[in-house]
N, C-alpha and C positions, 0 to 999 in steps of 0.2 A: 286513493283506493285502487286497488291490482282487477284491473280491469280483465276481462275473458281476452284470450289470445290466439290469434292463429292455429296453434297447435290443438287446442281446445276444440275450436273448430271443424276443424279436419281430424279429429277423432270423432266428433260430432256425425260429421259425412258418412266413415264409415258405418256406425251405429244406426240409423236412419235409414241408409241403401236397403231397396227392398221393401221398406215400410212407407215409406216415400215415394214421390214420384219426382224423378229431376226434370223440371217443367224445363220448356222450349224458350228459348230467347227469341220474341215473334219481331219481325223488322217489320213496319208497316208500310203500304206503297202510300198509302194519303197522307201520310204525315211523316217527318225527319225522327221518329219516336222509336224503341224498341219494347217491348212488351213482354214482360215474368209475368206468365198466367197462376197463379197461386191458388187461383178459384180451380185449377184443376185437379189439385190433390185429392185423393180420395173422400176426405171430408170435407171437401170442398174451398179448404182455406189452407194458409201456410201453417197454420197453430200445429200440424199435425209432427210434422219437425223436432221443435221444444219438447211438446207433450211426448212423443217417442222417447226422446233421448236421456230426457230427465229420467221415465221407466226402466230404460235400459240401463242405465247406471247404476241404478239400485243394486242391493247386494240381492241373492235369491227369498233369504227370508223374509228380508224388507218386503221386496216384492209379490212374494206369495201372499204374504196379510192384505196385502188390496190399496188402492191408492183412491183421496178424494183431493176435489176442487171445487172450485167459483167460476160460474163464468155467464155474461149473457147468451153464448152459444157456441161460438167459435171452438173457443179452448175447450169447453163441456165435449163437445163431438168428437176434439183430439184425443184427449184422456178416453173416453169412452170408447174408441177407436184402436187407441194403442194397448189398452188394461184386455181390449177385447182376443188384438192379437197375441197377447201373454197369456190370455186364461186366467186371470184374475179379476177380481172384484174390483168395480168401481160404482162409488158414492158420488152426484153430482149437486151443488148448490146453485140452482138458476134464481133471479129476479123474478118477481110475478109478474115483468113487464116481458117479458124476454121471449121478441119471435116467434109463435108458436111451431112456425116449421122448425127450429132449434132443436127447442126443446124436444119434440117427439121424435127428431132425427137422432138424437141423445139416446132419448129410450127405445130408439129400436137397436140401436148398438149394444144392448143389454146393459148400462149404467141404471142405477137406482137414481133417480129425479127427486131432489128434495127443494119445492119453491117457497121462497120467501122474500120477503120485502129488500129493493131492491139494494137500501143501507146497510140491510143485515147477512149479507151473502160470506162475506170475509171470516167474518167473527163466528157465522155459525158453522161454514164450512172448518174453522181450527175446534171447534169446542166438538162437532162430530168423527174427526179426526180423533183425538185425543180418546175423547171413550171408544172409538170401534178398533185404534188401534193402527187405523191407516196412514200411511203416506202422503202429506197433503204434498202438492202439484200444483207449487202456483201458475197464475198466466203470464207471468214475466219478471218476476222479484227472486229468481235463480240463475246461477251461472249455467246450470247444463240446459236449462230454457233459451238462455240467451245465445248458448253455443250451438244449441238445435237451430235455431231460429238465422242464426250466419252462416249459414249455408246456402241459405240465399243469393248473398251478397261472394259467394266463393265461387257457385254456379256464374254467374253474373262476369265475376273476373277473369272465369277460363273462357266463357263464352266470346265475351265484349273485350277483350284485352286493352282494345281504345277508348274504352265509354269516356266519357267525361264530365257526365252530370248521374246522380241516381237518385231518384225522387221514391220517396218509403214514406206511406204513412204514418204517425204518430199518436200514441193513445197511451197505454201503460209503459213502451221503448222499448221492450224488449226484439221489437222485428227493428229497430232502424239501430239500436244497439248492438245488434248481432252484425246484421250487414253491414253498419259503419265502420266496424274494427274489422269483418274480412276486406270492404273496399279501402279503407286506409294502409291493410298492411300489404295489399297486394299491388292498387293498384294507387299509390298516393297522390297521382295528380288529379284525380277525379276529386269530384265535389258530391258531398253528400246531404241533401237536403230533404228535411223534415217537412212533411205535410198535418194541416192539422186541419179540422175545422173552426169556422170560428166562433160557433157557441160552443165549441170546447177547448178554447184554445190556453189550457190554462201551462201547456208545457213551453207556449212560443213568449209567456209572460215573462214564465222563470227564467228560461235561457236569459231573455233579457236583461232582469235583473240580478243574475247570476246566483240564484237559489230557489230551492225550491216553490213555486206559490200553490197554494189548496185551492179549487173551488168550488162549492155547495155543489152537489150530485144534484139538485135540481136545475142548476144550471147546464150542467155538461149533459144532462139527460134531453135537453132540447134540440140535439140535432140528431136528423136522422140516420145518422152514421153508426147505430148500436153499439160497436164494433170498439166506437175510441172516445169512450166517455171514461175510461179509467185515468187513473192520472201515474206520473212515474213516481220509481220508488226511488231512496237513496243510490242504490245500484244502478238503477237503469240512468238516473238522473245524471250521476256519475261519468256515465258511459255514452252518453248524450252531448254532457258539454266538452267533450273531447272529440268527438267522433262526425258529428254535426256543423257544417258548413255555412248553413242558416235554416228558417222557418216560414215557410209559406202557410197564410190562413186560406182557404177559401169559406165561399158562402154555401149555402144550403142550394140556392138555383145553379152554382159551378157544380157543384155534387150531382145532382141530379141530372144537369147537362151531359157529366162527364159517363153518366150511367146510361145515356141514350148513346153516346158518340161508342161507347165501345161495343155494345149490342149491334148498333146498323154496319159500324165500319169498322172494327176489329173483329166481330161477330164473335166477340166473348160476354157471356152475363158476369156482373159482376155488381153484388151487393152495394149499396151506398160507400162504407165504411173500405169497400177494397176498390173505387172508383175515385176516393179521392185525391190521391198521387196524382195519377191522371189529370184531373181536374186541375190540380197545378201548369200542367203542361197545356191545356187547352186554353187556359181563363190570365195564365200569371206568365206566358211563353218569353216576352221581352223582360221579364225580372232576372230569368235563368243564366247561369254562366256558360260564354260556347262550350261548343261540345258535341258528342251523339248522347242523345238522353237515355234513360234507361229509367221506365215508371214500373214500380211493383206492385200488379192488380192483387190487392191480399187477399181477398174472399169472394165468393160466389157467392152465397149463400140465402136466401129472400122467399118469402112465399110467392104462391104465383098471383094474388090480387095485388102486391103490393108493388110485383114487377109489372106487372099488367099497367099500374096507375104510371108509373114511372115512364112508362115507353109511349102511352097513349100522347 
């Protein structure tokens, strides 16, 4: 499969400048760690990247008809964020489970909010695509998603020139897919490893047995990491066992550990789902290949009782 490429990428960059924010590579004094705050981007995650750039690419008419998607919140808020700075319409399909800070941070970006069960987001997001005419904008099963989303991993190479480990979440691949092909082709000695949870760990299966493996949404819907119960698609999947160095699972108390460690002593918030890299680094440190690390905090994004429960 012809995977997204450098040059991709870096058209990506330019597209994004401005709509973006090029987050800081924070070096921390309490730990040998360096830190991509991604929860700083204006909608508070990296999604906003992807979602940008995938719009920008559009042709004008494409774009003028309006663009929708799926998302449990992340991507919903990109899309809605990015259609916002176009002046165009956007359709969002959320889960009835889905965050409520999300979802209303969604709808005050002016996206139309359409909820349903959380099986049927995919299918009913193409079938209202279809009749309204729009753009669907997946959360990570495209190349200009994927080349939004490497940018990441490009900031990171100019930053870090030396890095030698980059620890990126894992969920649908599109964020560890993107950064794996800009830290591969930039910076090839570095290691790039995948984080997962491990009531969703169904992409550290695959890898394993070098194909894709399914697993029941009711499973992967079990950890509290919102963020990474999607699973990869061909593409990403693709772009994973190429690009990916290994996979760390953690548990739901490393998640939640690692969501206090970065509040009191990085003093960044950072949602479940963008705290578990980290948590690699805090819980899994003697698995890691030497190196200077480089963990990607992907989202911020959390109500305040349920950060509240987290920090108490």
């Amino acid at each position: 499969m012809d995977l997204v490429s450098i040059e991709e990428i870096r058209d990506a960059a330019s597209r994004v400048k401005g709509a973006a924010v090029r987050t800081p590579l924070l070096e921390q004094s309490w730990a040998p760690l360096w830190l991509k705050p991604e929860s700083l981007q204006p909608i508070g995650a990296f999604k906003v990247r992807g979602a940008y750039n995938a719009i920008a690419a559009l042709d004008e008419d494409r774009r003028a008809r309006g663009v929708c998607a799926f998302s449990s919140g992340n991507h919903a808020q990109a899309v809605a964020y990015s259609a916002k700075r176009f002046g165009i319409p956007a359709t969002i399909i959320v889960p009835d489970v889905a965050p409520r800070a999300k979802v209303e941070a969604t709808k005050a970006l002016g996206a139309e909010v359409i909820e349903v069960p959380i099986d049927r987001q995919e299918s009913t997001a193409l079938a209202v695509a279809e009749e309204r005419g729009l753009t669907f904008i997946p959360p990570f099963d495209h190349r200009d998603v994927i080349a939004g989303q490497g940018t990441v991993g490009l900031e990171i190479a100019e930053d870090l020139p030396d890095a030698g480990v980059v620890l990126v979440p894992l969920s649908g691949g599109g964020l560890a897919s993107g950064v794996g092909a800009a830290i591969k082709a930039l910076l090839p000695g570095a290691k790039v490893i995948g984080v997962e949870p491990e009531l969703a760990a169904d992409t550290a299966e695959g890898l394993r047995a070098g194909r894709r493996i399914e697993w029941p949404m009711d499973l992967r819907a079990r950890t509290s990491a919102d963020g990474l119960r999607a699973q990869p698609s061909d593409l990403t999947f693709a772009h994973l066992q190429a690009v990916l160095d290994d996979v760390i699972t953690v548990s739901e108390e490393e998640i939640r550990d690692a969501v206090r460690t970065l509040a009191h002593r990085a003093r960044l918030i950072a949602e479940p789902s963008g705290a578990t890299a980290t948590a690699a680094f805090l819980s899994h440190r003697g698995a890691l290949p030497p190196g200077k690390v480089v963990s990607v905090v992907s989202g911020g994004n959390m109500d305040p009782a349920t950060l509240a429960g987290l920090l108490a």
